[in-house]
N, C-alpha and C positions, 0 to 999 in steps of 0.2 A: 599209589599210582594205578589207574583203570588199564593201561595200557605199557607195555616196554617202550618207550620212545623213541629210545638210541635203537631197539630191532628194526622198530618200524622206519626209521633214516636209514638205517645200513640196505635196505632196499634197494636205493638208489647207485649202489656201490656191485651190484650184480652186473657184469657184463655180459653184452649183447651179442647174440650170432643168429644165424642161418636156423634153429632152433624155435624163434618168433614170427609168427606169420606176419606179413604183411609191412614190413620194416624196410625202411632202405638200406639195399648193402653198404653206404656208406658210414650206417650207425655200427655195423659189425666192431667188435673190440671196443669200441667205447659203453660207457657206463650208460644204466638210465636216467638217473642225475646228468649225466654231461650230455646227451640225448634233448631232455626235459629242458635244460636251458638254454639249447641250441634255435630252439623258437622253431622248428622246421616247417613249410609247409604242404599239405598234403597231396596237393594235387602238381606243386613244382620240385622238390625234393626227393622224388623216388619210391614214394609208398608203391605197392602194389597190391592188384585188389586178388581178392576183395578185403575189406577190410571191416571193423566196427568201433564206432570212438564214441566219446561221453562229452555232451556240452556242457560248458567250465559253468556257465553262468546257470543252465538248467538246476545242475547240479547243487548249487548252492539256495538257491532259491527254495530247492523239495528237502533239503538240509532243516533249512529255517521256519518254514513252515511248520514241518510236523512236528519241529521243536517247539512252537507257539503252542501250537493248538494243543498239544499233550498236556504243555502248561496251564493253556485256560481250561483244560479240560480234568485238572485232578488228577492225570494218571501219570506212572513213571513208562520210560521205553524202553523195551529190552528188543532191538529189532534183530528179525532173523538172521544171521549171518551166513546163509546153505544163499541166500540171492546172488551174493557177489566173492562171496572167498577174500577179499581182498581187504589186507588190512590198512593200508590206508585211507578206506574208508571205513571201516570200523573208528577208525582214529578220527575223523572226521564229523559221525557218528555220536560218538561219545563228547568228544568237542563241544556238541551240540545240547549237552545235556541228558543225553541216553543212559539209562541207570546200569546196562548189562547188553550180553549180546547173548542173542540166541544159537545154539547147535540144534542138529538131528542126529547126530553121529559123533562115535568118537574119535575117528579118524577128519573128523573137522575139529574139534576140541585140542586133537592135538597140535591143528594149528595154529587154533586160538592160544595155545598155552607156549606153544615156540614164541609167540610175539605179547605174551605178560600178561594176554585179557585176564585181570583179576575176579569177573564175576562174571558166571555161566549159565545158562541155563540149558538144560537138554531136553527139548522137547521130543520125546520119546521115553521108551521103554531103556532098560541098559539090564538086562540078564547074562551077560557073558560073560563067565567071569575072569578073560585075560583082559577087556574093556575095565572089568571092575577092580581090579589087580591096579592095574594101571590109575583109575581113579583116584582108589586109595592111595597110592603112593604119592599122588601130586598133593592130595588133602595133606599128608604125613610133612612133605617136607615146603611146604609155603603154607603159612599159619594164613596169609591172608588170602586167602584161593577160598571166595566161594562158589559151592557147586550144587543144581538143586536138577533130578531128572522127575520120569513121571513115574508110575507105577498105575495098573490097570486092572490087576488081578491078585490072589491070595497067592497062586503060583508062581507069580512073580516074586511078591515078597517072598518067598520062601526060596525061593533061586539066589534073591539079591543074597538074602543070609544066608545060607550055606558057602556063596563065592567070599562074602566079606568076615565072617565068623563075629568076634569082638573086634571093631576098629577102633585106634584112638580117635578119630573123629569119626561117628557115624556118616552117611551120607544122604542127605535132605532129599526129602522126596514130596511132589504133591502127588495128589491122587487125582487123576483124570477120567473125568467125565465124558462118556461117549453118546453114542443115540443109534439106533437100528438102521444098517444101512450105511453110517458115519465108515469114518476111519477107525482108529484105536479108542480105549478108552472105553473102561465099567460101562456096559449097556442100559444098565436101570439105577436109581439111586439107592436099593436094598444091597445090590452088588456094590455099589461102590464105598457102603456105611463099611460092608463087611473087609475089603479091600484098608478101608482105614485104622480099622482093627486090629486085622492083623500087622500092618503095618504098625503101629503104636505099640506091640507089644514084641517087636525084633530092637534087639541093639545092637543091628548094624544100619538101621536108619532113621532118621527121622522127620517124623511128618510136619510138613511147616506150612500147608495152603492147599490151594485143588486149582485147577488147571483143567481148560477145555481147548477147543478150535473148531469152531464153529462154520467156517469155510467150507468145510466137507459136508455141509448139510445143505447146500443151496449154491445157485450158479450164475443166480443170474440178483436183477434188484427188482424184481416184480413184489406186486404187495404179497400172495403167499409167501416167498422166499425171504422176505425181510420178516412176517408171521414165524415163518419158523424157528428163524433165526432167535427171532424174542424167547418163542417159547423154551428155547437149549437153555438159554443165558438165563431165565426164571431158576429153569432148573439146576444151572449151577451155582447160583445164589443159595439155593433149598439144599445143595448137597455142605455146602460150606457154615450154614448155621446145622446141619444135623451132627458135622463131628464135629461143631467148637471147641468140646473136651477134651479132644485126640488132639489139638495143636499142639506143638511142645514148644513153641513158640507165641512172644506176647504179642506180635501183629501177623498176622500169617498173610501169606501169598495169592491171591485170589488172578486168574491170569487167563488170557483168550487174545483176540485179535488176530486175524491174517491182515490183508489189505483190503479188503473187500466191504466188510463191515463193523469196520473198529469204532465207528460211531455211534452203535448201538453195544458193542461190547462197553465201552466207555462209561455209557449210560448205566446200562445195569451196575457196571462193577462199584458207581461210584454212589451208588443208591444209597439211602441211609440202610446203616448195618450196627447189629444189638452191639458188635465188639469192634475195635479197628483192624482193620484189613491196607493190607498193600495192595492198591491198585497196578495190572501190569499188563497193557499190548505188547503184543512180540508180531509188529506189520513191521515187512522189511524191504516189498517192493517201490515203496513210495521215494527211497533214494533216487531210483532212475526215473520211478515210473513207466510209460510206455505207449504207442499208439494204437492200444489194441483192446485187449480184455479189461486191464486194470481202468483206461482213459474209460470205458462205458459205466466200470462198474464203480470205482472207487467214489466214496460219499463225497469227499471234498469236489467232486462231480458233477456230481447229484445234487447236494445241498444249495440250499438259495441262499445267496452273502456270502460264500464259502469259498475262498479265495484256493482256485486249485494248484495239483499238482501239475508239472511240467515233464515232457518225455525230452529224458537227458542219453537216447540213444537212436544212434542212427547209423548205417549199415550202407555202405556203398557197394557197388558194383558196376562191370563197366560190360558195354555191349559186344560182344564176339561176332556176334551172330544174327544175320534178317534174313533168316533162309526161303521165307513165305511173305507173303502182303500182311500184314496187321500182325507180325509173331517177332518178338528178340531174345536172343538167347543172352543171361548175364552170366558172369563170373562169381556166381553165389549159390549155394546150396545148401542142405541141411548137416553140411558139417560147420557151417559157418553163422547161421541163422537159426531163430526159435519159430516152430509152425504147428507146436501143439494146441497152440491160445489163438488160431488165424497166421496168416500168409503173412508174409512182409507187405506192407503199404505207400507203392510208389508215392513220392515225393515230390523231389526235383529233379531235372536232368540238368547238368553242366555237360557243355559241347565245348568244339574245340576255340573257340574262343573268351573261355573261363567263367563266363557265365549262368551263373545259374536259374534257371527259369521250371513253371510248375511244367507236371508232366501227366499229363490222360494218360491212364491205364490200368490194368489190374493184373497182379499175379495170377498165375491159374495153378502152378504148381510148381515144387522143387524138386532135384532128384539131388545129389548128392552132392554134387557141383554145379547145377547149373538152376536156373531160375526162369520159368518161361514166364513171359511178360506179355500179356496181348495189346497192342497197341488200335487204337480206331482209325477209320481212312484220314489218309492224309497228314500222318502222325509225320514230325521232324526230327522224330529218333532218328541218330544214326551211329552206324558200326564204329567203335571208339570213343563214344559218349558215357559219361559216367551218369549212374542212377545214385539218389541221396533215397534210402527206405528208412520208412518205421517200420519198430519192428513191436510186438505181442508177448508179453508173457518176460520179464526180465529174466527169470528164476532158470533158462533154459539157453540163456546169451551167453553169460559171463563164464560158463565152464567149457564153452569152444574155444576160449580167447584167455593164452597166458598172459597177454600185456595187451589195455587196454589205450591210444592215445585219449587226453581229454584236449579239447580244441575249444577256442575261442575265434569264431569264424572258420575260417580253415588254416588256422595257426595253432601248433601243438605247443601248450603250456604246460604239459603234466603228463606220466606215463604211470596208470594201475596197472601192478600183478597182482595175479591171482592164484591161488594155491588151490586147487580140485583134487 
């Protein structure tokens, strides 16, 4: 089993309070299961804003896709799970054909491991050794628990083994490839031969592939940036035929992808190679998608014939405030919205007669609560009008929001939590 089943149903069985933002108090004491089937909706039922919900049908559509295209495209998915916390969509996810989920952390891990995710990957470092303590114990008592993190240094491996001594099951490691300027990960491919080295010769791990993230080298999709990008992914290729030897494993793990440019990881990983290799993306924003950084950059985009993704989130707020001519103050702020990838991007306005119609305007800025909205002359915003925003940058949404509605229209068919 990829997943606990019965964890991830018993979800439904958590009761409701004052604790969930944006909930009508008439859901208080009932379940999210009896919430979920209650069909409520959001704008006659009592929600209060602001709030942020997930379309049913978006949703399922960027499910299906990436499931396709992984397919046609020879590689397995391992998508990040730090985007959404939330397992049932990991369950969802995997449903769909996802080989593994991704962690950065082992305090995500361990909530991957409260709901049965049988196969991990930790994209990072793990030197600490009450993190590696802990690893090992979960390796020791579920035989079927796979776990593979990175390593980037001799110092490393030498920290892993001192924390881990002899385990009965060592703990998999790739070796991660970095570049000057990147994030993590061997800065040169002599550093990272030597990284595999010593890694190959500790038995508290073992080396099964190499691992990059390519994301952190470029920001945008201009031809240099996609240039460069090629050139990381060359070089991860060159670092994974230099140690073939050092695999202790017969198909090792060869791995890259954010959401950005999985389509040239894809490319390279699935290139012909002297040995077989596991192809493996770990792009994890393409669940929700977004109207912001990912809708410019992401290749299903970009690409001609390439049937895109969909932005399965949207972010209400309602007007308080027309203190000036052309200014509204909303009920949203940056405790509630993502503003590191761009502003929230007005949408619709729904007025008091339930209709929802497009709305001229731009954010200019948030503070904590509130959302100023510059409106042009003659705007027919008005105080008590609800705003429908896209929002930018998934990865910065889902950890404001313990319980997510998902809507079909403005009808609630479904309630994510989320575990941050």
């Amino acid at each position: 089993m990829d997943i606990d089943r019965a964890a991830v149903a018993a979800i439904r069985a958590e009761r409701l309070d004052w604790r969930f933002k944006g909930l009508p108090a008439s859901t208080f004491g009932s379940t999210i299961g009896e919430v979920a089937d209650r069909r409520l909706d959001l704008f006659a039922d009592g929600f209060v804003g602001p709030l942020v919900v997930l379309d049913a049908a978006a949703l399922e559509h960027n499910l299906a896709t990436m499931s396709a295209w992984c397919a046609a495209h020879g590689v397995l998915l391992a998508p990040h799970g730090k985007t959404t916390m939330a397992p049932q969509l990991f369950t969802r996810q995997l449903d769909h054909g996802a080989w593994a989920i991704t962690a950065a952390n082992v305090s995500q891990l361990r909530v991957y491991r409260a709901f049965g995710v049988r196969r991990v990957l930790l994209a990072n470092q793990l030197v600490d050794p009450a993190g590696l303590a802990w690893v090992a114990a979960e390796l020791a008592a579920d035989p079927a628990f796979e776990f593979t993190c990175w390593v980037d240094s001799v110092a490393g491996v030498h920290r892993m083994s001192e924390a881990l001594g002899s385990p009965g099951r060592p703990v998999d490691v790739l070796v991660e490839l970095g570049a000057p300027g990147g994030r993590t990960g061997a800065r040169d491919l002599e550093t990272a031969v030597q990284v595999a080295r010593a890694a190959a010769q500790s038995p508290a791990v073992r080396v099964v592939g190499v691992a990059g993230y390519e994301g952190a080298l470029a920001h945008d999709a201009s031809p240099s940036a996609l240039s460069t990008v090629d050139e990381y992914l060359t070089d991860l290729r060159e670092l994974a035929v230099r140690i073939k030897d050092l695999f202790e494993v017969a198909e090792p793990i060869v791995t890259g992808g954010g959401s950005a440019y999985f389509d040239q990881v894809a490319a390279a990983l699935t290139g012909p190679w002297p040995f077989p290799v596991r192809p493996v993306l770990r792009s994890g924003a393409y669940v929700t998608h977004d109207d912001g950084f990912y809708r410019g950059i992401s290749p299903l985009g970009r690409g001609a014939g390439e049937q895109p993704f969909r932005s399965a989130l949207r972010a209400w707020a309602q007007v308080t405030s027309k203190p000036e001519p052309g200014l509204a103050l909303l009920t949203m702020g940056k405790r509630d919205a993502s503003f590191d990838e761009g502003l929230p991007e007005p949408q619709v306005v729904r007025g008091r007669d339930g209709v929802a119609r497009p709305v001229d305007g731009v954010v200019t800025a948030l503070n904590d609560q509130h959302t100023f909205l510059e409106l042009p002359a003659g705007s027919t915003v008005e105080v008590g009008d609800w705003v429908g925003f896209g929002l930018s940058h998934p990865c910065t949404v889902f950890d404001k929001w313990q319980l997510l509605p998902v809507v079909d229209g403005t009808t609630v068919v479904d309630l994510v939590r989320t575990y941050f």
